[in-house]
C-alpha positions as CSV (number, residue, x, y, z in Angstrom):
1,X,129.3,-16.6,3.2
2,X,126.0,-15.6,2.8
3,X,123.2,-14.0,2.0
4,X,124.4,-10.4,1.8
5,X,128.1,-11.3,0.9
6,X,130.8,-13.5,0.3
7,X,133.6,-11.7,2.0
8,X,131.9,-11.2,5.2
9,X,134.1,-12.7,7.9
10,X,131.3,-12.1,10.8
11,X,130.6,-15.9,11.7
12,X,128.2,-17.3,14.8
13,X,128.1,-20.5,16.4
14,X,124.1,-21.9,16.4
15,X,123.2,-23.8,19.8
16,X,122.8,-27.0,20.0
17,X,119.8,-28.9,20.1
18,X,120.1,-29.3,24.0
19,X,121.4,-26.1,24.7
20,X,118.7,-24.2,22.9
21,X,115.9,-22.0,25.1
22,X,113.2,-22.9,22.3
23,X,114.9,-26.3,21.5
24,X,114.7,-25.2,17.4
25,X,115.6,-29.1,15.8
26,X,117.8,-28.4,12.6
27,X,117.9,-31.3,10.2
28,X,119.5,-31.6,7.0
29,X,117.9,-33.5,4.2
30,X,119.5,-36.1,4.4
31,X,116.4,-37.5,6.0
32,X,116.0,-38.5,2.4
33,X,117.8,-41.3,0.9
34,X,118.7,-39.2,-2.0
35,X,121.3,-37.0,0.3
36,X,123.6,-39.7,0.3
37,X,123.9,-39.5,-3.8
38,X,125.2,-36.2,-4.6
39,X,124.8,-34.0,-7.1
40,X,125.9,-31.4,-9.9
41,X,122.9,-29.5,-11.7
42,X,125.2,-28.6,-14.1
43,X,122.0,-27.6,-16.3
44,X,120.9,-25.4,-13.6
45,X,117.7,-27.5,-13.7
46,X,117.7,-29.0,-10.5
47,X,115.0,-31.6,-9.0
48,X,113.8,-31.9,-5.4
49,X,116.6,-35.1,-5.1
50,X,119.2,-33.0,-6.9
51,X,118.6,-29.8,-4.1
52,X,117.5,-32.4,-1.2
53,X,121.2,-32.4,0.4
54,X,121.5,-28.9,0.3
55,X,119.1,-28.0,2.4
56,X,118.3,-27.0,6.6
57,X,115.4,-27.3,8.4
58,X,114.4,-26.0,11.7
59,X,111.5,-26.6,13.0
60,X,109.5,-25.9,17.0
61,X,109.0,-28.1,19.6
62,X,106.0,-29.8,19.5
63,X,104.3,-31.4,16.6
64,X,102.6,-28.9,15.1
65,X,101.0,-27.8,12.4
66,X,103.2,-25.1,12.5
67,X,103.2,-22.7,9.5
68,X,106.7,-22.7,7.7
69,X,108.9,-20.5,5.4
70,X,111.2,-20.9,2.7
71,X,114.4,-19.1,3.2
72,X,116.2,-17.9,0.1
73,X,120.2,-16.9,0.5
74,X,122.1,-14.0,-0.9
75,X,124.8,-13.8,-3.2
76,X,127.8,-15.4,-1.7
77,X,125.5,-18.7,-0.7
78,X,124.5,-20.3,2.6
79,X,127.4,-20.9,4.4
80,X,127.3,-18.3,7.2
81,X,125.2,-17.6,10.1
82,X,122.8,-15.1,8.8
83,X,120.3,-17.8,7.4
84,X,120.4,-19.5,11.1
85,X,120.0,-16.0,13.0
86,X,116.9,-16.3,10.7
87,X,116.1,-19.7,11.4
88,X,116.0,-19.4,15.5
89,X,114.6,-16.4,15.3
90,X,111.5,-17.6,13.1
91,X,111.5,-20.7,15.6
92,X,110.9,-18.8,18.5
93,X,108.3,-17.4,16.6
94,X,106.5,-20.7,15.8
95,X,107.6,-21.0,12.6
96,X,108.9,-24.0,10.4
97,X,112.1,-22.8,8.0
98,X,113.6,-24.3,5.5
99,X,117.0,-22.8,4.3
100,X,117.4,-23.3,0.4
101,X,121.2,-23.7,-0.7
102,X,121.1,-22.9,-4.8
103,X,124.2,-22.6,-5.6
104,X,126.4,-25.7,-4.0
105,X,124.1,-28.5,-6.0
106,X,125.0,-26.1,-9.4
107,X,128.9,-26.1,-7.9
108,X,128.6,-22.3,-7.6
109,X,130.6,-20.5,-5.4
110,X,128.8,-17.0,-5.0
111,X,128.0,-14.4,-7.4
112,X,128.7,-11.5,-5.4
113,X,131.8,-10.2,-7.5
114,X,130.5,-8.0,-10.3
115,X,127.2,-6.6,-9.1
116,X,124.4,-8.3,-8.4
117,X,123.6,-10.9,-10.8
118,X,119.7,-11.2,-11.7
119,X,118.5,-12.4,-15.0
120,X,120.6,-15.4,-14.8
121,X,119.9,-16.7,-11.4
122,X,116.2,-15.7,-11.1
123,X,114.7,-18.6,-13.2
124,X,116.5,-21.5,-11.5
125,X,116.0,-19.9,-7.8
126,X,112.1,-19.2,-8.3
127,X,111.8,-23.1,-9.6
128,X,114.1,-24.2,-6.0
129,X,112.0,-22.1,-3.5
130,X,108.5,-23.9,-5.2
131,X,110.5,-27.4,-5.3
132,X,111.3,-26.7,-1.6
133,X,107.8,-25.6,-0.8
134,X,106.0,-28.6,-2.1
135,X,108.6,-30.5,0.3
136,X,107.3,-28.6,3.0
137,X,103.8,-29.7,2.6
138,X,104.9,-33.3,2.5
139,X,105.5,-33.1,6.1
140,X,103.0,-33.6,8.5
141,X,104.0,-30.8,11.2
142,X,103.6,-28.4,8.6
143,X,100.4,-26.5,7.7
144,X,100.1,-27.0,4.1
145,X,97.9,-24.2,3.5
146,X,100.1,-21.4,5.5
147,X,103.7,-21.0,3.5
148,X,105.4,-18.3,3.0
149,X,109.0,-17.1,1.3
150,X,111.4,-15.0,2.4
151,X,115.0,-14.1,1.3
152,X,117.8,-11.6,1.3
153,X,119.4,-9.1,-1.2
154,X,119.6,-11.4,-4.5
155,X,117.4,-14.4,-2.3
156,X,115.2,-11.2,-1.7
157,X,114.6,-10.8,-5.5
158,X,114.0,-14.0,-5.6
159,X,110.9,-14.2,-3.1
160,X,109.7,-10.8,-5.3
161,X,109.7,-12.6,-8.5
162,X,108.3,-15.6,-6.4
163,X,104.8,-14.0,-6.2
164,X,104.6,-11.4,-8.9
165,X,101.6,-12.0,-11.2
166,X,103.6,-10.8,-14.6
167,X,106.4,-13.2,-15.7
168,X,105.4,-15.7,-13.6
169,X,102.7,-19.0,-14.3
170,X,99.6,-18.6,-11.3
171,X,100.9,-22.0,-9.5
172,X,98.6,-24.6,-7.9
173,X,100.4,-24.1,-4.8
174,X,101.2,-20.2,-4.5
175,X,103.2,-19.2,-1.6
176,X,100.9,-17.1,1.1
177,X,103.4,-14.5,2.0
178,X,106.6,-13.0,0.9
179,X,109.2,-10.8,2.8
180,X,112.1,-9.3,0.8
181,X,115.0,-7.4,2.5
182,X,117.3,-5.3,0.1
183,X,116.1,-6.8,-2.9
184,X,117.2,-5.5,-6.4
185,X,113.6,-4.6,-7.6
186,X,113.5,-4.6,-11.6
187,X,110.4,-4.2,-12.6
188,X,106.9,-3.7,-11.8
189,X,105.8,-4.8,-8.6
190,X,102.3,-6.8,-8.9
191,X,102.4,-9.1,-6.4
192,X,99.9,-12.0,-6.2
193,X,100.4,-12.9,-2.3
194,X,100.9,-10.1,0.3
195,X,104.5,-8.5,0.2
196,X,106.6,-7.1,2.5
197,X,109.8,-5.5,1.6
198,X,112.7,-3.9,3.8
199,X,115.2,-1.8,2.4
200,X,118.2,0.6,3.8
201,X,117.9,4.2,3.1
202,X,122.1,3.9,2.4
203,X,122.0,1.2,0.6
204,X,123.7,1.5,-2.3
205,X,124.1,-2.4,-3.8
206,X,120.0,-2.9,-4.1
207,X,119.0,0.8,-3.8
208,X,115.6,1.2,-2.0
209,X,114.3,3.7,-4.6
210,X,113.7,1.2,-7.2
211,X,111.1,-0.2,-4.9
212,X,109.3,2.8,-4.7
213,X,109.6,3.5,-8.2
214,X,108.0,0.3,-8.8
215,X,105.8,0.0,-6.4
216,X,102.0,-0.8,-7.2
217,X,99.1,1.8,-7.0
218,X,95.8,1.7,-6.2
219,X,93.6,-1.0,-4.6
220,X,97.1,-3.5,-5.7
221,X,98.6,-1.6,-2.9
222,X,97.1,-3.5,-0.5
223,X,99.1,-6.3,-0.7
224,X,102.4,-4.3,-0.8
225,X,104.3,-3.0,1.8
226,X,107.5,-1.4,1.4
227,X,109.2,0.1,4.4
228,X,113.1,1.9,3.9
229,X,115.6,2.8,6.8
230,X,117.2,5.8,6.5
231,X,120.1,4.9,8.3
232,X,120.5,1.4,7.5
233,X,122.9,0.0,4.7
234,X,122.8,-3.7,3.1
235,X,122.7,-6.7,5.5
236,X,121.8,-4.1,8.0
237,X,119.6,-7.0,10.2
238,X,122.5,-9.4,10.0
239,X,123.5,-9.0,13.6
240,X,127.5,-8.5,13.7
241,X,128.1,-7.8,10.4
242,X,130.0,-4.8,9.5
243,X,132.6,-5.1,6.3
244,X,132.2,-3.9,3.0
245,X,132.1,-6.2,-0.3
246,X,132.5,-5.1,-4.2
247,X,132.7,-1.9,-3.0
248,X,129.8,-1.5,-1.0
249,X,129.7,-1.2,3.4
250,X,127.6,-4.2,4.8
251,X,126.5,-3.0,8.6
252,X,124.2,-3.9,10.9
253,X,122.6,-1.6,11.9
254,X,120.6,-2.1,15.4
255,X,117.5,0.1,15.3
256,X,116.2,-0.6,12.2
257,X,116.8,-4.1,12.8
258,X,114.9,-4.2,15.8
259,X,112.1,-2.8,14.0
260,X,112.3,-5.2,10.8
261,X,112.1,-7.8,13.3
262,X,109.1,-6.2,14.6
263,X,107.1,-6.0,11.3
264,X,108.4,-9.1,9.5
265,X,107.1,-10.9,12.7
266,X,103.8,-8.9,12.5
267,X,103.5,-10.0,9.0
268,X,103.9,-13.6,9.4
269,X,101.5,-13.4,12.2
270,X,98.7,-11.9,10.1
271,X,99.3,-13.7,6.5
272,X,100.6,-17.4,7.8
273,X,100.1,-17.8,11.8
274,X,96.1,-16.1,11.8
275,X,95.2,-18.1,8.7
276,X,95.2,-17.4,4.3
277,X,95.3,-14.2,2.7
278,X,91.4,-14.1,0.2
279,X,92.6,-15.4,-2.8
């Protein structure tokens, strides 16, 4: 399952090629000779070639440049629909997405049981969504100088960590925008790209509060935005979802959805689709 879960049993066809309104082109990277090979990571310390055949691209029609974004999974993995709701929907948009698979090239199942797991998995996810972004700017439909990152619940602290300034070397190659929904935020939040994080008010897995206690202040608060819905629990914009997992309810939850569509779109629009953020 994916990013929210692994025992979520909500599953969704995706369209075909032919069939779809915005004809969204998925292609796995097997593109590249090296998805043919395989691969363990058993050190965690994956290459590009190593993660290559573990991951999904969707892309507009036309032939761009189209701005893109790296899509980071949850706890249980990428094997569910939620990454492809993403995927069309950031299509439609005019986006290019890449979905980032970390845990089938290190043989990992999910690490939903147990709470969420963070200090172990951040290092090796961070490293993944930066391997996966200088493959983006290899291709020639994609603006190189307009990509952003953007997960879900542990793939959410992932794209926070992604762009904070403490803990984290200033990269050649930064990403231009983060969006984080339910992330488990850990410490300060300093972000050196623009940030957007969603969060449910119920949410008791990656409680919104320790955003907002960590939140930034002053003129840093201009690249932060943190926005929490009352109503909403974990996974609420995972359209069809309702179960609960390790003891916590997983629910979509429609209005607040609607709405994180709204902004994350807004977001995009203003940090990737309109041009840089000032460095």
């Amino acid at each position: 399952m994916d990013a929210c879960a692994c025992a979520a049993i909500y599953t969704q066809k995706m369209k075909s090629m032919r069939d779809s309104r915005i004809g969204a082109v998925s292609i796995l990277a097997t593109l590249l000779l090296v998805a043919m090979m395989g691969s363990s990571c058993q050190d965690y310390n994956c290459s590009w070639e190593e993660l290559a055949p573990f991951v999904k691209l969707t892309k507009p029609d036309g032939e761009g440049p189209f701005p893109a974004v790296v899509l980071l999974h949850g706890c249980g993995g990428l094997n569910s629909s939620h990454g492809s709701q993403w995927a069309q929907r950031l299509s439609e948009w005019g986006y290019v997405s890449l979905q980032v698979d970390s845990f089938a090239p290190r043989k990992i199942t999910g690490i939903c049981a147990g709470g969420m797991i963070v200090v172990e998995t951040l290092p090796y996810r961070v490293k993944d969504a930066y391997l996966a972004r200088g493959y983006l700017s290899t291709l020639d439909f994609v603006d190189t100088g307009r990509i952003g990152v953007m997960g879900w619940s542990n793939g959410g602290t992932t794209a926070v960590k992604a762009v904070l300034k403490s803990g984290e070397p200033k990269r050649p190659q930064p990403f231009d925008a983060a969006v984080a929904l339910y992330p488990q935020c850990y410490k300060p939040l300093n972000p050196r790209s623009p940030l957007l994080i969603l969060s449910g008010g119920k949410d008791r897995w990656t409680p919104a509060e320790f955003c907002r206690r960590h939140a930034p202040v002053g003129n840093q608060s201009e690249m932060f935005t943190l926005k929490v819905y009352p109503e909403a629990y974990h996974c609420f914009d995972w359209i069809g979802i309702d179960t609960e997992q390790e003891g916590h309810i997983l629910q979509y939850h429609a209005e607040s959805a609607a709405d994180a569509f709204s902004k994350v779109k807004a977001f995009l629009y203003k940090h990737l689709a309109m041009g840089r953020h000032p460095q």
